[in-house]
C-alpha positions, -999 to +999 in steps of 0.1 A: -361-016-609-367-044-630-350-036-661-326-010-658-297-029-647-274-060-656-289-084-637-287-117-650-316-138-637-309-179-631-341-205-629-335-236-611-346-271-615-374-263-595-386-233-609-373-211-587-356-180-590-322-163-584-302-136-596-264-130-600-255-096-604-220-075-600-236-051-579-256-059-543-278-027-551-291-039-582-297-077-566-316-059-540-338-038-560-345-067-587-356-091-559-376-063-542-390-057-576-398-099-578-416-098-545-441-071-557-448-093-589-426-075-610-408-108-623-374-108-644-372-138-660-349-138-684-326-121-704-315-136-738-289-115-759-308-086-757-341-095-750-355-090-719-388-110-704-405-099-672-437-114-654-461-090-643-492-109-622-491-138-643-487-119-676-453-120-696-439-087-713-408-086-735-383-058-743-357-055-763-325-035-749-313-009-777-284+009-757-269+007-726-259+037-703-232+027-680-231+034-646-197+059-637-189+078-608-191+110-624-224+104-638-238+087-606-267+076-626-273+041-655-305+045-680-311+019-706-327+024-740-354-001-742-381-007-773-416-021-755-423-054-782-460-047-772-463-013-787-430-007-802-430+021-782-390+034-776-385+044-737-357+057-716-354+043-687-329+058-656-319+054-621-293+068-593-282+096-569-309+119-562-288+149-575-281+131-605-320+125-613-343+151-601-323+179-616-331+166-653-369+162-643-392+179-668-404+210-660-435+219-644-431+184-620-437+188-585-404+172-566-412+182-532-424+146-526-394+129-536-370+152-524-388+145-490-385+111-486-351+115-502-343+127-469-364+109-445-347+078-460-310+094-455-318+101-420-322+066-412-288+059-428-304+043-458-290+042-493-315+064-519-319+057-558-348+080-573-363+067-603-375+086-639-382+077-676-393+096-706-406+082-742-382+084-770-393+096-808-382+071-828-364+098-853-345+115-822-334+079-805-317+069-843-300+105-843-286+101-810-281+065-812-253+075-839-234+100-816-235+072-789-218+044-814-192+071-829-185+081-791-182+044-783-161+034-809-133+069-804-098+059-791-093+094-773-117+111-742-135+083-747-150+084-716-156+124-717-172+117-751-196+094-740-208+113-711-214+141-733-236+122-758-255+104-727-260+141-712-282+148-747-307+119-741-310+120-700-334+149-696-368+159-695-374+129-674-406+121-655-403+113-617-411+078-611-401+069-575-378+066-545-362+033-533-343+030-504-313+003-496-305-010-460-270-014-460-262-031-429-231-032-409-214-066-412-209-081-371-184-062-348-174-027-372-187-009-340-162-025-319-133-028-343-133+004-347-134+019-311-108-008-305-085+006-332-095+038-321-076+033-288-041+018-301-042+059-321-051+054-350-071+081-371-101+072-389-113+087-422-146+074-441-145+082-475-182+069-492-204+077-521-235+078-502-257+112-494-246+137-468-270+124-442-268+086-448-230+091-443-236+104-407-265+082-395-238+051-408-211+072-387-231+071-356-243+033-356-204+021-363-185+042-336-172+065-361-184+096-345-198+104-310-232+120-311-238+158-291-223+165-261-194+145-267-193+147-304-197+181-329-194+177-368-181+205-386-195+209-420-176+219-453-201+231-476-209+254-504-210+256-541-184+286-551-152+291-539-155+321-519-184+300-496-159+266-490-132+291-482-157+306-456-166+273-446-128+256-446-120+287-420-145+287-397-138+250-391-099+257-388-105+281-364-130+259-346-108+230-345-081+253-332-100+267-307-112+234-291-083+212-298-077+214-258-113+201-245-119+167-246-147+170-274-144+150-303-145+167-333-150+154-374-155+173-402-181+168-430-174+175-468-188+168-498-179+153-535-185+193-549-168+210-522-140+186-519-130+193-555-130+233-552-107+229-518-082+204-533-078+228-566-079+262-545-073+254-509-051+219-502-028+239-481-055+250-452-070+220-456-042+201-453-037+218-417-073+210-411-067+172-416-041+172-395-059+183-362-086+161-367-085+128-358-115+116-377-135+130-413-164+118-434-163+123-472-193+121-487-204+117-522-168+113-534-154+097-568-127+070-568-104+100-577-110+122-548-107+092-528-073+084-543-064+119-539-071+123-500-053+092-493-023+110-515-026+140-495-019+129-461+006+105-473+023+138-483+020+147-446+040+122-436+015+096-422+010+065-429-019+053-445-040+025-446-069+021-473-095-006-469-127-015-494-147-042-508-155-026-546-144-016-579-149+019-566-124+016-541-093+002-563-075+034-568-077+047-531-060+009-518-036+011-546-022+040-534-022+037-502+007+023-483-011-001-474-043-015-487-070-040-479-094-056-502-125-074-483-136-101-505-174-106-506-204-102-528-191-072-545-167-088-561-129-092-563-117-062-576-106-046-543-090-080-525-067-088-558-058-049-563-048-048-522-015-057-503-040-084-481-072-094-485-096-105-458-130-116-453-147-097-430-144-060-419-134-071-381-108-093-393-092-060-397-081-052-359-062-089-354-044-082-385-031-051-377-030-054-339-016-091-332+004-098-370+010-060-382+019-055-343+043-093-342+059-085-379+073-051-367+087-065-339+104-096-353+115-072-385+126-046-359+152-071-345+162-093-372+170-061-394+192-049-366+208-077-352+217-088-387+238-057-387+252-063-352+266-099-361+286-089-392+300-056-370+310-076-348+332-097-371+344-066-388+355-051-357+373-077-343+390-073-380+405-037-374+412-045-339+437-077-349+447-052-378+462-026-351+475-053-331+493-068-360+507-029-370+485-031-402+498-058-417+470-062-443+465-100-430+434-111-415+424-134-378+397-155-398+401-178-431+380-173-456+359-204-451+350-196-419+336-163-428+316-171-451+303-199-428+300-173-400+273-155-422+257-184-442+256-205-420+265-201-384+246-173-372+217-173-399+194-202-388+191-193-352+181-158-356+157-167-385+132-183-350+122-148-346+097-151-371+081-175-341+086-151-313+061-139-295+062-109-271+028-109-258-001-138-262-026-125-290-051-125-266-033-096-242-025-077-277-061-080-286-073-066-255-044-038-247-045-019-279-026+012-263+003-006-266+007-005-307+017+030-294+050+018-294+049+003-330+037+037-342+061+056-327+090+034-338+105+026-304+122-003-315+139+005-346+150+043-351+184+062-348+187+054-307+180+015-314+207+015-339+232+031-321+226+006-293+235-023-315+264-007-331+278-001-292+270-032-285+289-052-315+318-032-304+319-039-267+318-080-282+345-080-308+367-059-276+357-086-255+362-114-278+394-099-289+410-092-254+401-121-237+412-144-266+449-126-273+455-123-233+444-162-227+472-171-252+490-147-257+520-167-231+515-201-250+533-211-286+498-211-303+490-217-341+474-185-361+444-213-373+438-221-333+438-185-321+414-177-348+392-210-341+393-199-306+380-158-318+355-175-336+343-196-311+335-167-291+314-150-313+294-182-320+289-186-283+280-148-277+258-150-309+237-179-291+234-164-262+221-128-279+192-148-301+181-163-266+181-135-243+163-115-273+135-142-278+103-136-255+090-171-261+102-205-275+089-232-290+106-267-296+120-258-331+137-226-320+151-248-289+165-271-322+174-247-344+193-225-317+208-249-297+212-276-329+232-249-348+254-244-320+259-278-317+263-286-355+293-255-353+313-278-335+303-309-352+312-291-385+346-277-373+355-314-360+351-327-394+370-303-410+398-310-385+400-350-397+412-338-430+448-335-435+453-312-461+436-285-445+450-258-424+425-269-400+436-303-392+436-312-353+427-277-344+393-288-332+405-317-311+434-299-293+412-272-285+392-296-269+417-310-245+430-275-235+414-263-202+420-222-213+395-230-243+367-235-221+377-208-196+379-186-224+346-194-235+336-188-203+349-152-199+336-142-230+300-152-218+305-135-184+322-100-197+304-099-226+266-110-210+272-100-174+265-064-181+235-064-205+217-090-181+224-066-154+205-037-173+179-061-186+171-069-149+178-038-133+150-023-161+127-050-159+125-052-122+128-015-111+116+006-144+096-017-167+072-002-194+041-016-204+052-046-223+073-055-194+045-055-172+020-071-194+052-099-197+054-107-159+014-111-156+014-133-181+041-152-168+026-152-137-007-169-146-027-137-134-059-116-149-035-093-169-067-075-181-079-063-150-041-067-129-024-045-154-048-015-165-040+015-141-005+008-152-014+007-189-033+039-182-004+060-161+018+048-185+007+055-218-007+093-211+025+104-205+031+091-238-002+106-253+000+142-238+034+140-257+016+143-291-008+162-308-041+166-293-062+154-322-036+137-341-021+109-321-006+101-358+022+126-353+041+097-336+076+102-321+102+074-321+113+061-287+135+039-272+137+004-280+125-024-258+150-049-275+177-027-265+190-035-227+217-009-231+193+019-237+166+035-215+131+024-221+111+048-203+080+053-216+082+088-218+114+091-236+107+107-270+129+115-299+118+135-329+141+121-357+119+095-371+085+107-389+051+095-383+043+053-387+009+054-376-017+045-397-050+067-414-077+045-421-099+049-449-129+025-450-152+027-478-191+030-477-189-006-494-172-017-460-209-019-452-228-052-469-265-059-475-291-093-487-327-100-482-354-086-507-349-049-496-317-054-482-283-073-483-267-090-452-234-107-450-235-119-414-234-155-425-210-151-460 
C-alpha cells in the first residue's frame, strides 16, 4: 500500500503530511497505510523512504509496472537498502492477482472478503509479492528495457514481458475503497429518468460492487419492482445461452410494468460483440437501462459506438483518463472535473463540476438551445422565402421580364441588416421559467421527439412565407396599382411590408422579453425607417424623396395596415383558437405561470393525461425510439400531443456514466461533497 504506487508525498512547514497523487485509489490507500504507521515520506528520484513506528526504511525503485486496463494490476520492482534483498511488489483486481498466487496457497480467505466487500458496494484491491533472484530480475530486466524502448506493439510487448515476472506471488491482503456518491446522483438520475432518457453504467469495478452502486443511486429498482438479467459465461456457446434467455425474457415481459436491466461482464462483453452484436444489439434496444461491469476504455467506446449505430443519440459522461475514449465518441460528451484529473473535462464537448449539474444542463440549456436553434434555423429560411417569392410573383406579373421589385441595396440590407438583429433575441427567450423545466422533466419529450423542427415544422414555414409574399404582393400592387407611382416607391412600399410582417413574426414567436429584445426588435424597426430617410436626402440616388412622400401618403399606412391584418389575422386566430381550446403541455405550463399559480401541483394530472398518450406511443422499454411531432412554434399546424410522425429518427439521449462518476477522500475513503 505504501510503496507500490506513484504517490508523491509533500511535507509542510509544520511537519505535516500530504500526498498528491493522479489517482484517488492510491491517495486513499497511502493515507490508510500513514494512519497505521506505515509512513511514506519521501520519494527522491528513485529512492523511496517510509516510517515504520518511529523507524526509517529506504528502497530503491528498480522498475516500474504500469497500471493498464488490460492488465488491471501495477507491481513495482523494488531492492530493500537494508538487506539488498530484490522484491516484487503488486496490487489490483482480484482476478488479476489471485490467479498468479503460488501454488499450494489457501485463497478461500481472500476470495471471501473479496466478496463481502463487493456486496457492500466497495471497491477491492488484493495484495501479493514474491522475492526476486538477483540473476533472474537482470535477465528480465533486459526484456523489460528492449520492450520499452520498441516503436511497434509496444504496449502488447510490454505486457508480455510483465506477464514473465508477475507470478508465483504470495497473497498478502484485501483492501477495500468507499467510493461514495457525490450529493444528489440518486435524484438526478430518477429525474432524468422521467424526461425518457435511457441509462447505461459502464464501470471497471467487480460484478457485485457494480449492483450494490446501482441500487444506492437509483440506477436500478431492487425485487419486486426490479429483476437483473445476467450475461455470463466464459465460452461462446454459454453467453449465447445466456444472451437468449435474456432476449426472450425481456420479450416476454416487455408489457408488465417491471423494470428490467441486464448485467454483463468485461469477458463476456468481448465474446458477444465479436460473435453476437446483432442479438445483442436487439437486446439493448428493449432495455431501458444496463450495467457493464469490468469493462476496458475500448469496450466502453465500443458500446457507445454500437447504439449510435442504432440510431440513438448518445450521451457519454466521466471524470477519468479511463473514460476519454467513450466521451470522445459519443455525440455528446461530458467531462466532470475533480480530483481525478482533467483528462475527461478537456477531451469532452462540456465540462462540469459536479455529477448533478448534469440534469440543469440538459434539462433547462440542452432543453432552451433546441428550442431557440429550432426557430432561428427555420425562420431564417422563412424570411429569405419570403423575399424570393415575392420575386417570382412580380416576375409573372411583369410576363417574365427578367427585372426585379427590389434594388440591390435593399436586399442585401433586408438580410444583413433588417431582419438579422431582431431574430438573433431568441438566444434570450425563454419558454418556460427554469424552475418549471426543472421540475416537469416529461416535457423534454418533446425535444426528443423533434416536435419542433422535422419535415411537418418545415413545411409550415415554407406555407407560411408564401401566404406573406401573396399578401404583401397583392395588397401592395392593388393599393397602387390606380395611382402614377415610381418603380423605387412601389418597391419601398413591398419592402416595407415585409419589414413590418417580419417584426411582428419575431414578437408573436418570443415567449418572454427582456428590455434588450424590446430595443433590438423595436429599435431595428425603427432604425429601417431612419435608414431609408437618409438615403432619401441624397440626390443622386434612385431613392431620393421616396421615404418622405411615402410618408405623406395616407394608402402607405393603410397598406401597412392590411398587410398586418391579412397576413397576422389568421395565424393569431389559430394561435388562440389552439391555446385556449387544445393546448399541450407547454401551453398549459405557459398560462400557470402567467397566472402566478402553483404550476407544480395546478398542472400535474394534465402533464400526466397528456404525456401517456405520448408514451404508450413508443416502445415499452425504449422511450429512446422517439417520433417527431408537431411543432409548438408552428400556429398553422396541429399540436396535439398525440400527433406522431415517423420521418425523423431517434434524438433522445443514452447516458453512459462511468464508475469514476462516483468520488471518494478521508483515510479509507475519498469524498467530494465539499470540492
Amino acid at each position: 500500500m505504501t510503496i507500490c504506487n506513484t504517490v508523491t508525498p509533500i511535507k509542510s512547514t509544520g511537519g505535516a503530511m500530504t500526498y498528491k497523487a493522479l489517482s484517488q485509489d492510491e491517495y486513499a490507500l497511502v493515507n490508510a497505510a500513514s494512519q497505521l504507521h506505515m509512513v511514506l515520506t519521501s520519494k527522491s528520484g528513485n529512492i523511496l523512504k517510509v516510517n515504520f513506528r518511529g523507524a526509517d526504511l529506504q528502497y530503491e525503485i528498480l522498475d516500474i509496472l504500469e497500471f493498464t486496463s488490460d492488465r488491471k494490476r501495477m507491481s513495482v520492482v523494488v531492492k530493500d537498502c537494508q538487506n539488498e534483498k530484490i522484491i516484487l511488489l503488486s496490487k489490483g483486481a482480484d482476478e488479476a492477482i489471485l490467479p498468479h498466487a503460488s501454488a499450494g496457497q489457501q485463497l478461500r480467505p481472500f476470495i471471501d472478503a473479496v466478496e463481502q466487500y463487493a456486496l457492500l458496494g466497495l471497491r477491492t484491491f488484493c495484495f501479493g509479492w514474491r522475492e526476486l533472484d538477483e540473476c533472474e530480475y537482470v535477465e528480465w530486466a533486459r526484456m523489460f528495457k528492449e520492450a520499452n524502448s520498441t516503436l511497434t506493439d509496444r504496449e502488447w510487448k510490454l505486457a508480455e514481458v510483465c506477464q514473465k515476472l508477475e507470478h508465483h506471488l504470495e497473497i498478502l491482503g484485501v483492501a477495500a475503497i468507499e467510493d461514495r456518491l457525490q450529493d444528489g446522483v440518486p435524484e438526478t438520475i430518477e429525474t432524468l429518468r422521467k424526461s425518457g432518457i435511457n441509462f447505461w453504467m459502464l464501470t471497471g469495478d467487480k460484478q457485485n460492487t457494480a449492483i450494490q452502486i446501482a441500487l444506492s443511486c437509483n440506477f436500478i429498482s431492487s425485487e419486486p419492482r426490479g429483476q437483473l438479467l445476467f450475461l455470463n459465461g466464459r465460452t461462446e456457446d454459454e453467453v449465447f445461452r445466456s444472451l437468449e434467455m435474456a432476449l426472450r425474457t425481456m420479450k416476454i415481459t416487455s408489457s408488465e410494468p417491471k423494470e428490467l436491466a441486464f448485467v454483463v461482464d468485461g469477458v463476456a462483453l468481448e465474446i458477444i460483440l465479436k460473435h453476437h452484436r446483432g442479438s445483442f444489439t436487439e437486446l439493448a434496444t428493449l432495455s431501458r437501462t444496463a450495467i457493464c461491469c469490468r469493462v476496458t476504455p475500448s469496450q466502453k467506446a465500443q458500446l457507445v459506438e454500437l447504439l449510435k449505430s442504432c440510431d440513438f443519440r448518445t450521451l457519454a459522461i466521466g471524470d477519468g483518463g479511463n473514460d476519454v475514449r467513450m466521451i470522445q465518441q459519443a455525440d455528446i460528451g461530458v467531462g466532470i472535473s475533480g480530483r481525478e484529473g482533467l483528462q475527461a473535462a478537456r477531451a469532452a464537448d462540456y465540462s462540469i463540476g459536479k455529477f448533478r449539474f448534469l440534469k440543469r444542463l440538459i434539462l433547462v440549456h440542452g432543453r432552451y438551445s433546441y428550442n431557440r436553434t429550432a426557430f432561428l434555423s427555420q425562420y431564417s429560411f422563412y424570411k429569405s422565402l419570403l423575399l424570393c417569392f415575392i420575386q417570382i410573383l412580380f416576375s409573372l406579373f411583369s410576363g417574365v421580364s427578367g427585372s426585379s421589385l427590389f434594388n440591390s441595396v435593399s436586399l442585401m440590407a433586408y438580410n444583413v441588416f433588417y431582419t438579422s438583429i431582431p431574430v438573433l433575441t431568441c438566444f434570450l427567450d425563454k419558454d418556460l421559467s427554469e424552475k418549471t423545466v426543472m421540475q416537469n422533466p416529461q416535457i423534454l419529450v418533446y425535444c426528443q421527439a423533434g416536435r419542433l423542427l422535422n419535415p411537418s415544422t418545415f413545411a409550415g414555414w415554407f406555407g407560411r412565407s408564401a401566404y406573406h409574399a401573396l399578401v404583401v404582393f397583392l395588397v401592395t400592387m392593388h393599393a397602387y396599382s390606380g395611382e402614377k407611382s415610381e418603380m423605387e416607391e412601389v418597391s419601398m412600399v413591398a419592402l416595407s411590408g415585409c419589414i413590418w410582417l417580419q417584426v411582428l413574426v419575431v414578437t408573436l414567436e418570443m415567449n418572454s422579453f427582456t428590455i434588450l429584445q424590446h430595443l433590438a426588435i423595436w429599435g431595428n424597426f425603427l432604425a429601417f425607417y431612419l435608414i431609408n430617410s437618409l438615403v432619401s436626402t441624397i440626390p443622386r440616388l434612385g431613392m431620393y424623396t421616396i421615404m418622405f412622400r411615402l410618408f405623406r401618403q395616407p394608402s402607405y399606412w393603410i397598406t401597412m395596415i392590411l398587410i398586418f391584418a391579412i397576413g397576422m389575422g389568421p395565424v393569431l386566430a389559430i394561435k388562440y383558437f389552439r391555446y385556449t381550446y387544445k393546448p399541450n403541455i407547454i401551453n398549459i405550463l405557459q398560462q400557470h405561470e402567467r397566472s402566478g399559480g402553483p404550476i407544480y401541483a395546478m398542472v400535474i394530472g394534465n402533464l400526466e393525461s397528456q404525456i401517456k398518450p405520448v408514451d404508450s406511443d413508443l416502445p415499452s422499454l425504449s422511450i429512446t425510439q422517439a417520433k417527431s411531432r408537431n411543432p409548438v412554434h408552428e400556429p398553422l399546424l396541429s399540436d396535439s400531443p398525440t400527433a406522431t410522425r415517423r420521418s425523423v429518427g431517434p434524438s433522445a439521449f443514452d447516458y453512459f456514466p462511468a464508475t469514476q462518476s462516483r468520488f471518494s477522500s478521508s483515510s479509507y475513503s475519498r469524498n467530494l461533497k465539499n470540492n
